[in-house]
C-alpha positions in Angstrom: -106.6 -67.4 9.2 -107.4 -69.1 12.4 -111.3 -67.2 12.3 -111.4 -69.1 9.3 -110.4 -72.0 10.4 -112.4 -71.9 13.6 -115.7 -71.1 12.0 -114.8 -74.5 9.7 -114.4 -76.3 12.5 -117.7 -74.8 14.2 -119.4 -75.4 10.7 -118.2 -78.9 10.7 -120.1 -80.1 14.2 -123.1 -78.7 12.8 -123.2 -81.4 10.0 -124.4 -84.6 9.4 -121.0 -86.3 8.9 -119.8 -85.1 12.5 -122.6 -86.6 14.3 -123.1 -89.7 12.5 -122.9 -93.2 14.0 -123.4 -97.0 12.7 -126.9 -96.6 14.1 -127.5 -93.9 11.6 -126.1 -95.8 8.9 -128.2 -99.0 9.3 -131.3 -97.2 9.9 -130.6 -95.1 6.3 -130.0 -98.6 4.9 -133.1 -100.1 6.2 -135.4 -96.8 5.0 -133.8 -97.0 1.5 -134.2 -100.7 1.7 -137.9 -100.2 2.2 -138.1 -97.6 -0.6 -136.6 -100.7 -3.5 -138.9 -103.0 -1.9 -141.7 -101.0 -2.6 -141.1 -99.8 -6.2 -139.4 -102.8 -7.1 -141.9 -105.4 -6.0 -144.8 -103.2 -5.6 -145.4 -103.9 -1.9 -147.9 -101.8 -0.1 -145.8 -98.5 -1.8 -148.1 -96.0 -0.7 -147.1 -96.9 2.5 -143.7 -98.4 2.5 -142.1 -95.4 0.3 -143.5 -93.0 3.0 -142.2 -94.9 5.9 -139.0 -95.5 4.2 -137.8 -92.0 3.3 -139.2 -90.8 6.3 -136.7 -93.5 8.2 -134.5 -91.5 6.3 -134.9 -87.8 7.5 -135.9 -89.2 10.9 -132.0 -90.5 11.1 -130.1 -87.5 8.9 -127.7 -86.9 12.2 -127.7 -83.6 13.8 -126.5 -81.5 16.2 -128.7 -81.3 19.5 -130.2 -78.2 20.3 -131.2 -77.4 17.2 -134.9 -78.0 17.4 -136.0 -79.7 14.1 -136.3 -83.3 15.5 -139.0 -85.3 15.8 -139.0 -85.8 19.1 -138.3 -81.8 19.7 -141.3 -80.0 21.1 -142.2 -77.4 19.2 -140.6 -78.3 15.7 -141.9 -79.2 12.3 -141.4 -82.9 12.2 -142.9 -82.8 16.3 -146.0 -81.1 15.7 -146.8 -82.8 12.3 -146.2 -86.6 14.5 -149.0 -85.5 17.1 -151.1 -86.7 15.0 -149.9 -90.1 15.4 -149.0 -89.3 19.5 -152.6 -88.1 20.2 -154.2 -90.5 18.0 -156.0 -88.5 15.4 -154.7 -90.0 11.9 -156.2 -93.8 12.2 -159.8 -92.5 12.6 -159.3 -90.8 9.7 -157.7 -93.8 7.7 -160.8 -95.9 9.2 -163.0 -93.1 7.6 -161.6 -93.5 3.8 -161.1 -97.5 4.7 -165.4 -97.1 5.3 -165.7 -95.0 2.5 -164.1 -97.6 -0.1 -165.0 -100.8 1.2 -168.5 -103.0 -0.1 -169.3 -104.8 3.0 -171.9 -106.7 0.6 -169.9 -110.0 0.5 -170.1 -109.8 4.4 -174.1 -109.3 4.1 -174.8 -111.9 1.6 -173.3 -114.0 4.3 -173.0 -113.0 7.9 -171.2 -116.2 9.0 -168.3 -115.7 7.5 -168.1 -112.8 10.3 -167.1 -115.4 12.2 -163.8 -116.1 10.3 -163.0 -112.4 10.9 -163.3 -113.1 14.5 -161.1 -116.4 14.5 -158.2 -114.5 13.0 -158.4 -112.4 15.5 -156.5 -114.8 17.8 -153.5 -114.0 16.5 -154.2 -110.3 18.7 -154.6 -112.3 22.0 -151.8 -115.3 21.0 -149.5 -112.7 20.5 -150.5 -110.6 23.7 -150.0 -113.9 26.1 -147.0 -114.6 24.5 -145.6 -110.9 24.7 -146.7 -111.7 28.5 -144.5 -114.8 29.3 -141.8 -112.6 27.1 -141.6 -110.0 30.4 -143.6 -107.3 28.6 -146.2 -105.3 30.9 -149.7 -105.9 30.4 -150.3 -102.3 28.1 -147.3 -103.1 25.9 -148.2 -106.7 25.4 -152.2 -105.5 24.3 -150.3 -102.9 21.8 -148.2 -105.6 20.3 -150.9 -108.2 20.2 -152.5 -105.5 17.7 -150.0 -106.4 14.9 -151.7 -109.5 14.4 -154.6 -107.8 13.2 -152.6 -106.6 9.9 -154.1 -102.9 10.5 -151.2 -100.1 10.7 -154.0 -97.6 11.8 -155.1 -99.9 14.8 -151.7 -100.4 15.8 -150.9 -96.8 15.9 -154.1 -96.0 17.7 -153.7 -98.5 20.2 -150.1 -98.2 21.0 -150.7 -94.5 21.3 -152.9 -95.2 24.3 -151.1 -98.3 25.6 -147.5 -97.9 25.6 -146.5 -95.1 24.0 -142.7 -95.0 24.1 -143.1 -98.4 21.3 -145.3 -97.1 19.5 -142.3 -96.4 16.8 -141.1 -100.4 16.3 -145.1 -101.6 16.7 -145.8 -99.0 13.5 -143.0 -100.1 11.5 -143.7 -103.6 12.5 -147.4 -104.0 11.2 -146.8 -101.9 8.1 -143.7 -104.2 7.3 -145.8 -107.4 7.8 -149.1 -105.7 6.0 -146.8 -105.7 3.2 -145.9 -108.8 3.1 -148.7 -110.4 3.5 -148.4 -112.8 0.3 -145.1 -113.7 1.6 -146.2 -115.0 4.9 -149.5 -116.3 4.2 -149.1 -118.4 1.4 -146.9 -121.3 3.4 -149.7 -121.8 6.3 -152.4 -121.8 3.9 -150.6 -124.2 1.7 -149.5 -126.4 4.9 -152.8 -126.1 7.0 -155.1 -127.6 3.5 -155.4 -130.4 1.7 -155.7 -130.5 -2.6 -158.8 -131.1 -1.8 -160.0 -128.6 0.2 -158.6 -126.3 -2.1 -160.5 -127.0 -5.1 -163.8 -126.9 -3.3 -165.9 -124.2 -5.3 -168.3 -122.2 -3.3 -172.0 -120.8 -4.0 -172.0 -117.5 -5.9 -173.2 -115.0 -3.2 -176.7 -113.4 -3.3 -177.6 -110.0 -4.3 -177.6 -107.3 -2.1 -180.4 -104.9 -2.2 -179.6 -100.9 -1.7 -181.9 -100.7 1.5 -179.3 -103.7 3.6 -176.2 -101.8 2.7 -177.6 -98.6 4.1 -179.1 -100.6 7.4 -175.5 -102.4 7.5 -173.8 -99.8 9.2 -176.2 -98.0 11.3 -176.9 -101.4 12.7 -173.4 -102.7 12.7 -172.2 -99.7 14.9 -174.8 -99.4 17.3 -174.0 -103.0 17.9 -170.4 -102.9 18.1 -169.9 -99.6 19.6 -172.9 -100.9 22.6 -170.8 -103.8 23.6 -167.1 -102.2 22.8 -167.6 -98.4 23.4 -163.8 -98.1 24.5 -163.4 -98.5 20.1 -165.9 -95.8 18.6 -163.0 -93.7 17.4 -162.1 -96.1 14.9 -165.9 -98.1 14.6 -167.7 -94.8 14.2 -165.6 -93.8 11.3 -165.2 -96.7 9.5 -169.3 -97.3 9.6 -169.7 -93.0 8.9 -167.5 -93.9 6.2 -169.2 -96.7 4.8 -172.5 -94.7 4.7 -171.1 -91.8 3.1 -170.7 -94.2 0.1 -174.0 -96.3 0.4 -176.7 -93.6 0.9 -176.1 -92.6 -2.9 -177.0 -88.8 -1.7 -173.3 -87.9 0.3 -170.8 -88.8 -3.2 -169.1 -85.6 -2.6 -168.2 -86.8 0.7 -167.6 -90.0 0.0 -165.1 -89.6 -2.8 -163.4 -87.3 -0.9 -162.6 -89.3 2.4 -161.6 -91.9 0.5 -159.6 -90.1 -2.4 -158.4 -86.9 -1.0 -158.2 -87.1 2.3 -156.8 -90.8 3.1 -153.8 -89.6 0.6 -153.2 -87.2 2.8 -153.5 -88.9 5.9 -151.6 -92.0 4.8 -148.4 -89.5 3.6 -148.4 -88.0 7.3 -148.8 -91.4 9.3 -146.3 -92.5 6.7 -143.6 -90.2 6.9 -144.0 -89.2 10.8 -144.0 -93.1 11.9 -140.8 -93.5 9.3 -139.3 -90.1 11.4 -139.9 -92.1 14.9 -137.5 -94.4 14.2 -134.4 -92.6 15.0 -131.4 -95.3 16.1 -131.0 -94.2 19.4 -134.8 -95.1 20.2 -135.7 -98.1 17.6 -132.1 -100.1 17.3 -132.9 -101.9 20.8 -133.9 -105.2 21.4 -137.4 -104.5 22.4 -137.7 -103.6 18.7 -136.0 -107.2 17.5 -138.7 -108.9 20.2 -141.7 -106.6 18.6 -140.8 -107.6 15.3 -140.6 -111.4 16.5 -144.1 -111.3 17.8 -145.0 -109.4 15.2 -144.8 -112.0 12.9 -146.0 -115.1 15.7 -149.0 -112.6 15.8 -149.7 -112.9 11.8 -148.6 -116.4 11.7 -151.4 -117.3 14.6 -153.7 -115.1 12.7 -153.7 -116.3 9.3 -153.5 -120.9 11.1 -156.4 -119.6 13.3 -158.5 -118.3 9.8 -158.1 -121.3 7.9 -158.4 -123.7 11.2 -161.7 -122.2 12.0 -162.8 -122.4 8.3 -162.1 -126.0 8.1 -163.9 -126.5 11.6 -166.8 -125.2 10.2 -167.1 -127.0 7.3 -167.6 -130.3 9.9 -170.9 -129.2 10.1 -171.6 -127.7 6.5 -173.5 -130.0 3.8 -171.6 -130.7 0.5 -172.2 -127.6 -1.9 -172.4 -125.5 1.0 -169.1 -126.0 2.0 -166.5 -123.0 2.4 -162.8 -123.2 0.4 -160.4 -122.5 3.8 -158.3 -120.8 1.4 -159.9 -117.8 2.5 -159.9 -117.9 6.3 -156.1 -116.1 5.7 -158.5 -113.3 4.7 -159.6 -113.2 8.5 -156.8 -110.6 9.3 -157.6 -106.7 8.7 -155.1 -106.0 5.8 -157.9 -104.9 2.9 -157.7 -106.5 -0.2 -154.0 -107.6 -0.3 -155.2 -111.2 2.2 -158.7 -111.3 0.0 -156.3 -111.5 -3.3 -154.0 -114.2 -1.7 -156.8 -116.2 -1.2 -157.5 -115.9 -5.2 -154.1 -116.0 -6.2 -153.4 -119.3 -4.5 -156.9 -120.9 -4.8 -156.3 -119.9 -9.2 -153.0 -122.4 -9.1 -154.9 -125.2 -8.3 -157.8 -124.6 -10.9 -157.7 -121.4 -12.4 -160.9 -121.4 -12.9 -161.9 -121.0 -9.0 -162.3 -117.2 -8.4 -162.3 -116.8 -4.5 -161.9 -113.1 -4.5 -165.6 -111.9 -4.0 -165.9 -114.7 -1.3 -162.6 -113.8 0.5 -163.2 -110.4 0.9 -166.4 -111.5 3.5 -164.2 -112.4 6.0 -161.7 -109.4 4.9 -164.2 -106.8 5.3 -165.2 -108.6 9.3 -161.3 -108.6 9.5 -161.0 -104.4 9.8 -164.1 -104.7 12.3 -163.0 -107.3 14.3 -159.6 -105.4 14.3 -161.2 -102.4 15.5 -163.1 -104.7 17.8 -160.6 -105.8 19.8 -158.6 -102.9 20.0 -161.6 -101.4 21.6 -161.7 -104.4 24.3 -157.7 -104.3 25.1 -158.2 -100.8 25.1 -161.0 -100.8 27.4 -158.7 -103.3 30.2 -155.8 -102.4 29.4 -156.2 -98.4 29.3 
């Protein structure tokens, strides 16, 4: 009788419900919380239902020793999250991400890069700010990534810069990426006037089959000359994007941005969602990340329709650009572009700023890259 009892007992610390702790609990909570968020308001769910079961198994309590955790060399969960440790899932993303986007809004008009590249202040804001906070240099450049709204950057960054936060700085962007109407919508409204709002912009020229192939050959050599610390990510988002323009590489093209990215995104998903285990995420570094993580998007999105309105000083009448879609500065592809539609269409539903918006969305994801490359390249 007492074998039986003693193998029970021995049984018993080998479960979840021995080990357990509040941290557990609230970390459970906050994965499943993630998961309703995502089916029930359709938030960035192929992210957030990833992240949030994986938040889940990353915090199922268990006996040490027993080899199976994330952070246990050697194991399942361990091996599959290298890819996120050593870098190698963003390129990838960045591949698909080249692979699906039309950069012909961005052609049609090249000065709206410059909108790409005002939004990117919310990268440096966030970085000086993380400074005067007590963070070290490297984990204030991998924080100051949030504000470019690119979970891929973020991850590929932090992996280099400061590793041990690279858990809270994941969770951080993707939580923000997704809700990106949320936060947006407030500065744009606050930062414009009615009439700046209505303002109706030019319809976009054509653009010819020859400039989209030249785009990213040319737009790599030039970004990858002056940043060369970023080709990782700049090399395969513009590989990417001629996969889909040359017209003879389909095969390829459908399948880094179909196939592939699906897979990718379910990995980086789930692994980043396994990295949050209590013990390592429920600190107050990761309440401070997810503070500057939203000063970062909050800079980002002012600094985007700022710039847009500066501009337009020097713009004649009918050339003038709506600053409704500076918020489309940051990196997060389309969900800023369809903000800037969404709340230019309740002030005359007739104003469709979509194909304009995405011009400075597109410049977003390569100024992202961009300056990952350059705190990479000081910070490294």
């Amino acid at each position: 009788m007492n074998t039986i009892v003693d193998s029970l007992q021995q049984f018993f610390q080998y479960t979840g419900f021995a080990n357990m702790t509040w941290q557990h609990i609230v970390m459970i909570c906050i994965g499943i919380f993630f998961i309703v968020l995502a089916i029930k308001k359709e938030w960035e769910p192929l992210l957030l239902v990833p992240i949030g079961f994986g938040m889940i198994i990353g915090n199922i309590p268990m006996f040490p020793g027993l080899n199976i955790g994330i952070y246990e060399d050697g194991s399942v969960m361990n091996i599959l999250y290298q890819g996120v440790q050593k870098g190698w899932y963003p390129p990838l993303i960045f591949l698909g991400i080249g692979a699906m986007t039309d950069f012909s809004a961005l052609i049609s008009r090249p000065r709206l890069m410059l909108i790409g590249a005002a939004a990117q202040m919310g990268i440096f804001g966030a970085y000086m700010i993380a400074l005067h906070m007590g963070f070290a240099p490297n984990e204030s450049g991998a924080i100051g990534i949030i504000g470019g709204a690119d979970g891929p950057t973020a991850i590929f960054l932090s992996s280099k810069l400061a590793p041990d936060l690279m858990g809270a700085i994941a969770v951080s962007a993707y939580s923000y990426m997704a809700l990106v109407p949320v936060i947006q919508k407030p500065i744009m409204l606050l930062l414009t006037t009615k009439k700046e709002r209505l303002i109706k912009m030019e319809t976009p020229r054509q653009v010819s089959k020859k400039e989209k192939i030249i785009f990213p050959i040319a737009g790599f050599l030039l970004t990858a000359f002056i940043v060369p610390s970023g080709l990782p990510l700049l090399g395969m988002l513009f590989f990417g994007n001629l996969l889909k323009e040359s017209g003879v590489t389909r095969r390829l093209a459908e399948t880094a941005r179909g196939p592939m990215v699906d897979i990718v995104t379910i990995l980086i998903g789930v692994t980043v969602g396994c990295s949050t285990q209590a013990d390592k995420f429920l600190t107050a570094t990761s309440v401070k990340i997810f503070i500057l993580g939203l000063l970062s998007f909050v800079i980002a999105t002012a600094s985007g329709v700022l710039f847009v309105k500066f501009m337009n000083l020097f713009l004649k009448p009918g050339k003038k650009i709506n600053p409704l879609i500076g918020n489309a500065g940051v990196s997060a592809v389309p969900d800023s572009a369809r903000v800037s539609e969404m709340v230019g269409r309740e002030f005359d539903k007739d104003n469709h700023l979509l194909m304009h918006a995405m011009g400075p969305n597109v410049a977003g994801v390569i100024g992202s890259a961009v300056a990952a490359g350059i705190l990479l390249g000081f910070l490294g």
